[in-house]
C-alpha positions as CSV (number, residue, x, y, z in Angstrom):
1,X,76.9,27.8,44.5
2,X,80.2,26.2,43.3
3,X,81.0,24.9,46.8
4,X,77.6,22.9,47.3
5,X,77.4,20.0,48.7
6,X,75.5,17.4,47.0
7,X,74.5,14.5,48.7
8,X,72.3,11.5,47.1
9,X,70.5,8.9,49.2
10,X,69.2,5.6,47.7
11,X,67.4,3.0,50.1
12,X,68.5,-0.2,50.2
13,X,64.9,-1.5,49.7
14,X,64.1,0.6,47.1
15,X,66.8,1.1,44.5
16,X,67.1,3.2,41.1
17,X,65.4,1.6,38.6
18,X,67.7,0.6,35.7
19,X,65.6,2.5,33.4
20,X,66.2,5.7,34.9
21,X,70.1,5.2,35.1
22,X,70.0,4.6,31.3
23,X,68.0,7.4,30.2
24,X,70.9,9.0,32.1
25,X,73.6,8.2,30.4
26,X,71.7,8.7,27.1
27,X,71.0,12.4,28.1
28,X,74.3,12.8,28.9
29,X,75.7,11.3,25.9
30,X,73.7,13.1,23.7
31,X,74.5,16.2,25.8
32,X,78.4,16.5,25.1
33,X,77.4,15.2,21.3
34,X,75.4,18.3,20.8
35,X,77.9,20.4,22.5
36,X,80.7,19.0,20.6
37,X,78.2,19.1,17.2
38,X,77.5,22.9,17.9
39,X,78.8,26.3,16.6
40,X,81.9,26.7,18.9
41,X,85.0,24.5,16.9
42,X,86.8,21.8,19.5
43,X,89.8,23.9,19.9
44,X,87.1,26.8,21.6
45,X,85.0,24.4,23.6
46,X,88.6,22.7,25.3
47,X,90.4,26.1,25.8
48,X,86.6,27.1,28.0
49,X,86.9,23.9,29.9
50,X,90.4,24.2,30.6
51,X,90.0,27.8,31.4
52,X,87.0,27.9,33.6
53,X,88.5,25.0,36.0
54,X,90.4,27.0,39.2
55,X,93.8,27.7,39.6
56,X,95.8,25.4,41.9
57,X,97.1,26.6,44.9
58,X,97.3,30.6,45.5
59,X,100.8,31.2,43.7
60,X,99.5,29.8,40.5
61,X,98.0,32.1,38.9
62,X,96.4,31.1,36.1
63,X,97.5,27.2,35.9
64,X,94.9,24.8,35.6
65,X,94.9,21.2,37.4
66,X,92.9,20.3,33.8
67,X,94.9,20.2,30.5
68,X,93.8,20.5,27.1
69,X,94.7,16.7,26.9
70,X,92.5,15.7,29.8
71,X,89.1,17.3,28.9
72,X,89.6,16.3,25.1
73,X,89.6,12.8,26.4
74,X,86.7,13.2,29.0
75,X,84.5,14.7,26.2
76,X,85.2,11.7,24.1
77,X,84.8,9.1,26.8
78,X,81.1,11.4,27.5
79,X,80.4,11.2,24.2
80,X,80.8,7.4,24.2
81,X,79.0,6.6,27.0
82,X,75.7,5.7,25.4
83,X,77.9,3.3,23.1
84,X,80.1,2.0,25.7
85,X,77.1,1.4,28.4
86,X,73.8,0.6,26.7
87,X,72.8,-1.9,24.5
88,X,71.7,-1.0,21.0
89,X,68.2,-0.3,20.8
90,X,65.7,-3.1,18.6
């Protein structure tokens, strides 16, 4: 289901508790940590990334819009996430 459609709804009375949005970005965090942390080297983990994100336009073949470059960064700036949004726990 690659093509979904996901669409999120929040009331304007009743919005998403704080809480919830933290343990989010903890789980994610952690997430990418553990991925980055487990057997496959970096070099691995970027070339699947890069690899598994679709060609652009029809006479591309396989060329990526995603460098190695750009998901190196987004799984560091993942990885920081709990660090970078959430205060350090007492």
């Amino acid at each position: 289901m690659p093509n979904q459609q996901i669409k999120v709804t929040q009331s304007a009375e009743k919005p998403v508790p704080v809480e919830i949005i933290a343990d989010a970005i903890l789980s994610i965090s952690k997430g990418v940590k553990a991925l980055v942390a487990g057997p496959l080297n970096e070099r691995a983990l970027v070339l699947l990334i890069t690899n598994a994100s679709p060609p652009m336009g029809a006479t591309s073949y396989n060329r990526t819009p995603v460098t190695q470059t750009m998901v190196k960064a987004v799984l560091a700036g993942i990885g920081s996430l709990e660090r970078e949004y959430l205060k350090p726990k007492k």
